[in-house]
N, C-alpha and C positions, 0 to 999 in steps of 0.2 A: 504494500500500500504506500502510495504518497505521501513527501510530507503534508503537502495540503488536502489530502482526501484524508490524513488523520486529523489534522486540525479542524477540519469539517465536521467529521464525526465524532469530537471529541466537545464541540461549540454548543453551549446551554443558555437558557436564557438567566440562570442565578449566578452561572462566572462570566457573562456580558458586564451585567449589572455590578457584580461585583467589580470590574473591572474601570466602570465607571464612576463607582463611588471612591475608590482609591483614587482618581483620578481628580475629584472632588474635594474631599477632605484633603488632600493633600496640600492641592494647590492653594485652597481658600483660606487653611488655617493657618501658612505662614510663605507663600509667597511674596506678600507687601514687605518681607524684610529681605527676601533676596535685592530686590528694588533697592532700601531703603539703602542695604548696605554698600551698594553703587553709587548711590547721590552722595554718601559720607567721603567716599573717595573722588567725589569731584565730577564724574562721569553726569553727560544731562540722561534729561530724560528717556532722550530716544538711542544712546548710547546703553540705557542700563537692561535695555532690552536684552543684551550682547548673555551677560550673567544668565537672567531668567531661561535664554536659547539657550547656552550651552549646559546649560544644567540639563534642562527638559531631555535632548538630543542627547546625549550624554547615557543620561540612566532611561532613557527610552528605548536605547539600541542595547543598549547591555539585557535590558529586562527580559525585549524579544528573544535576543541570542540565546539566553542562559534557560527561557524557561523553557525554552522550545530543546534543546539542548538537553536538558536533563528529568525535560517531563516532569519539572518539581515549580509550585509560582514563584520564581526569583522574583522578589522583587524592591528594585534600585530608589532612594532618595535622596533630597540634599540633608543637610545638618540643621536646622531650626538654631540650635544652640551653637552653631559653626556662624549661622549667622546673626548672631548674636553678640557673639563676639566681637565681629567685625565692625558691628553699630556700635559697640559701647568703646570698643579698645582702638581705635583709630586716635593715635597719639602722633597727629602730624606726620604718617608714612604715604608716602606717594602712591598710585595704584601700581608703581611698576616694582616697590617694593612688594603690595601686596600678594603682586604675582607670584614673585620668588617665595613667599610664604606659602602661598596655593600649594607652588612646583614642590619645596621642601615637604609639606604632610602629605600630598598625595604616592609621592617616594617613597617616605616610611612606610604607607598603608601597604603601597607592592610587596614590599620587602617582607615584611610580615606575613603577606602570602607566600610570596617565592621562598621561603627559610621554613615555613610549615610552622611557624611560632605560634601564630596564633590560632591554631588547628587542635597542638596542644593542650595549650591553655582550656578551650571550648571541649574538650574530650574529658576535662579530669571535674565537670560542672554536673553533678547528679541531676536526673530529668527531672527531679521532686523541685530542685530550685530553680532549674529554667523555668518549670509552669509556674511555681510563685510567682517568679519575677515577671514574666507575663502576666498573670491575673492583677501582680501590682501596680503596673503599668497601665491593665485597660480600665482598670474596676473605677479611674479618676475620671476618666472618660462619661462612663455609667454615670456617677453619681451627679456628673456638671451636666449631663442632659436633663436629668428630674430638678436640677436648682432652677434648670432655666424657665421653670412653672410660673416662677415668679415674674416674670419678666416679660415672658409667650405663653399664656396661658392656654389657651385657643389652637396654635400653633402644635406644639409638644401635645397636649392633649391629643388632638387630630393624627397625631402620628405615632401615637402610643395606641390607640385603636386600632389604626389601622398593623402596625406591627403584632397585637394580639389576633387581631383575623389572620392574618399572613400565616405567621406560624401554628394556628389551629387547622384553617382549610388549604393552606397552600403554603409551604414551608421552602419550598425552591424556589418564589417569586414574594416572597416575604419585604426584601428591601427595595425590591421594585414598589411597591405598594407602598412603602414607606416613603420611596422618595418622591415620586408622584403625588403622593398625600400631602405632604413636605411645601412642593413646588405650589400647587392649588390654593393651598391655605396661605400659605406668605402670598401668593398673587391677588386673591384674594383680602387679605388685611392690607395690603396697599405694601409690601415691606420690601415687596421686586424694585429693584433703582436700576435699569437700564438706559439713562439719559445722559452718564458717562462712558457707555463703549464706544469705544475710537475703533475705526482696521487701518490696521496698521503693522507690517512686516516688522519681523526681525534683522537688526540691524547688527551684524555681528563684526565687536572691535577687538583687534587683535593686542596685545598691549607685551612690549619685551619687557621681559623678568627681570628685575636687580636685585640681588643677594644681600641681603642688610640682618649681620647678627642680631639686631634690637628687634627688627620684622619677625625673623624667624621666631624668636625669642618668645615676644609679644603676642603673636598672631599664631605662627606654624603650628608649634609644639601645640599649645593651648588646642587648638583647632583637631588636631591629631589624635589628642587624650580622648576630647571629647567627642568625637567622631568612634574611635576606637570603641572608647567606655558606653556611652549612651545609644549608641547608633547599631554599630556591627555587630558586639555581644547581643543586644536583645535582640535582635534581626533573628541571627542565626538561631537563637534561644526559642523566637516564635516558632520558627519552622519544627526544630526539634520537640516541642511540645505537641505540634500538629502531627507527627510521625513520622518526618522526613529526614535525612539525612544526607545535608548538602554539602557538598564538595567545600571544607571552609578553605582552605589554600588558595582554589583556583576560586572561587568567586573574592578573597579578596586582594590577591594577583589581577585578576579582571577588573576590578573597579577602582585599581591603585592606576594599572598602567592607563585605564583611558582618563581619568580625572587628574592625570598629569598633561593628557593631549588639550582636558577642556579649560585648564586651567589658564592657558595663552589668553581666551576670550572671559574671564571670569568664574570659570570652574573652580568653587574654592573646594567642595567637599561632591566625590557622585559614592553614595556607602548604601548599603543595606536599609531598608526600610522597617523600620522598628513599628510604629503603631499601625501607619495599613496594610502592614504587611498579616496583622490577625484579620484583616479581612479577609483577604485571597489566599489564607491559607486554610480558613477555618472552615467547616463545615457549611455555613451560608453558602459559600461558594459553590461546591458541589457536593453531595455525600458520598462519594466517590474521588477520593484524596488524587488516583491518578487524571483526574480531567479536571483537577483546580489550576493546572497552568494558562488554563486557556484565560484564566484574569491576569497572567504574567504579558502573555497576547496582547489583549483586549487594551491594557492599560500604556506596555509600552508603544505600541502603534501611534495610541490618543497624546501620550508626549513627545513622542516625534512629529507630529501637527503641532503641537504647544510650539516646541520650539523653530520653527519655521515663524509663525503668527503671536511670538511669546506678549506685544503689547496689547492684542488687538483681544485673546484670550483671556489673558489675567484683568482685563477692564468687564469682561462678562460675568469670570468666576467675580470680582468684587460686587456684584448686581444682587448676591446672594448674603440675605440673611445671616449673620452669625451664629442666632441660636439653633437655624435649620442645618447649617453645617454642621453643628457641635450635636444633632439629636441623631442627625443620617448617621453619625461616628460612633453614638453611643448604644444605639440600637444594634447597629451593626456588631460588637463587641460582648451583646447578654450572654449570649450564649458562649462562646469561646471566653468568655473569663469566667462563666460558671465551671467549666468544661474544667480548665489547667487549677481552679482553685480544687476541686476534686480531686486529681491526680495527684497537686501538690499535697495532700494532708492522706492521699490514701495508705501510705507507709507509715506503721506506725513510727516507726523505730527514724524517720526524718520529716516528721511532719513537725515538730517544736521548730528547728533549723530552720525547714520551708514558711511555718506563717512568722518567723524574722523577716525572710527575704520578703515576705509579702508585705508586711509591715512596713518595712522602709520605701518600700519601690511606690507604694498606696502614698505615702506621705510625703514626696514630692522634694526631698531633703534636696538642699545643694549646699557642698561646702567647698570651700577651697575650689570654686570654680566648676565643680564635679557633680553630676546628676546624681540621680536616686538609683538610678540602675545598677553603676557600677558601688555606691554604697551599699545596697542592697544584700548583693552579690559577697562584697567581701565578710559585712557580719555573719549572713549566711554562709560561707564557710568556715568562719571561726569558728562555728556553733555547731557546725556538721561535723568538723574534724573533734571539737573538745568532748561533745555526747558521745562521738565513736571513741572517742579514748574512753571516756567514764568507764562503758559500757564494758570494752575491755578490761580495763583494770577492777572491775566487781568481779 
């Protein structure tokens, strides 16, 4: 069989949609700082397009390659907290230093793959704490969809409904239903803003690198940690909770060497997708683990359009509602964090450890610059290593 007569008959209508909500959530809930962090380096407006494109292009092509490739839903983001970075810590560096910062962490991130290191590390992470760390990560999601009661009353309602029919009489078109329900009601309360889309191409600038130890310093490393720690680890951690077993070397070999090509135009981080990545991997998708790639499909296709059209796009996704984003995302996520918080606690003997790492991951900690994932993660190992000592020494 073909490859395309397998992707044919492999194409559902719950990993379409999944693939468009990934595509959704992603862009709308932190796009405005890929932007933002372009304006800070000086670049105009229709210059910072350049960023947004090679981001999209970037991890749009890898997404396609990799899922299709390994029949598992790879799938590629930028860093929220990469850019994040870059808005607050822009300390009078040029964009052509930024570059060099780009070019330096996306080096290391290769290297990490071509050395197998970080392969390691991700092998010696018990699945009891990968599902915590998952569940801790989406269950913020969950609970900021039912705040926003407050706020969208009518809205979230309408779509809390309709997600209880979905998964009562139709459980593979569930988020379709949802987001449709989504779109009507915010159209409906007047909350669609379409009076700002502009079309308008991607405008991709090339920018040469300079090498500045206070950039790298500043920017690189920082960017890398947290790329590494919040980003990669949970990526790879979702998948492994969903049952997969992805190549970690060559996929972060794969997203070190191209986000070193994307980085000349703005590519500061292309890594693993950590939170939509429980969409396309989870069970919404399909119940059927081998044909959830087809939202690896589905989604990197939609960002290889982005990045062709990255101004003309992200002025559309802005027309969208905050809270209906934040409810498609949370809705999306009930179930797969019910799902890993289960797994996480069904051991006896590492369930105390798992609801630490839940605990932390749930509480959003940042310290010394560093998310909750990678804190998470390391108490929950203290705590899995010291009860397995206890354990032994009785």
């Amino acid at each position: 069989m073909s490859l395309l007569s397998q992707i044919r008959k492999d194409m559902s209508v719950s990993a379409v949609v999944a693939g468009l909500i990934i595509v959704l959530v992603g862009f709308t809930s932190s796009a405005v700082l890929v932007y933002q962090a372009a304006r800070v380096f000086g670049l105009s407006a229709e210059d910072s397009s350049s960023w947004m494109g090679s981001h999209a292009i970037g991890l749009g092509f890898l997404t396609l390659i990799l899922s299709v490739r390994y029949r598992m839903p790879v799938l590629l983001a930028w860093s929220t907290a990469a850019a994040a970075i870059l808005v607050t810590g822009n300390n009078g560096f040029t964009v052509h230093e930024a570059t060099g910062a780009f070019l330096f962490s996306a080096f290391l991130i290769f290297l990490c793959g071509a050395t197998g290191l970080f392969a390691k590390i991700m092998n010696r992470i018990p699945i009891a704490m990968a599902s915590a760390l998952l569940a801790g990560v989406l269950v913020r999601f969950c609970l900021d969809t039912f705040a926003s009661v407050k706020t969208q009353p009518l809205l979230i309602g309408s779509m809390l409904i309709a997600y209880l029919v979905g998964r009562k009489w139709a459980p593979r078109l569930t988020m379709l239903l949802v987001l449709v329900t989504g779109v009507v009601a915010a159209g409906l309360s007047g909350l669609m803003h379409f009076e700002g889309v502009q079309i308008q191409a991607t405008r991709f600038y090339f920018v040469w690198p300079e090498f500045s130890l206070t950039a790298i310093l500043s920017l690189g490393l920082p960017i890398f940690v947290v790329t590494m720690a919040s980003q990669n680890l949970t990526g790879i951690s979702v998948m492994r909770a969903n049952g997969y077993e992805p190549p970690v070397s060559s996929l972060m070999a794969s997203s070190g060497f191209v986000n070193m090509l994307t980085s000349f135009y703005g590519g500061f981080t292309i890594n693993m997708a950590a939170i939509t990545a429980a969409i396309g991997n989870g069970p919404e998708a399909h119940e059927d683990p081998s044909r959830r790639y087809i939202t690896g499909v589905v989604s990197g296709l939609i960002y290889l359009a982005i990045g062709l059209m990255a101004g003309t796009v992200g002025s559309i996704f802005g027309a969208f509602p905050s809270e209906m984003v934040l409810a498609i995302a949370g809705f999306a996520f009930v179930s797969t964090t019910a799902t890993c918080l289960q797994n996480a606690l069904s051991n006896e003997q590492e369930k105390e450890a798992a609801f630490l790492t839940f605990l932390i991951a749930a509480s959003g900690l940042t310290l010394y610059g560093i998310g909750p994932a990678l804190w998470a993660l390391i108490v929950g190992s203290v705590a899995h290593v010291f009860f397995l000592w206890r354990r032994r020494a009785a």
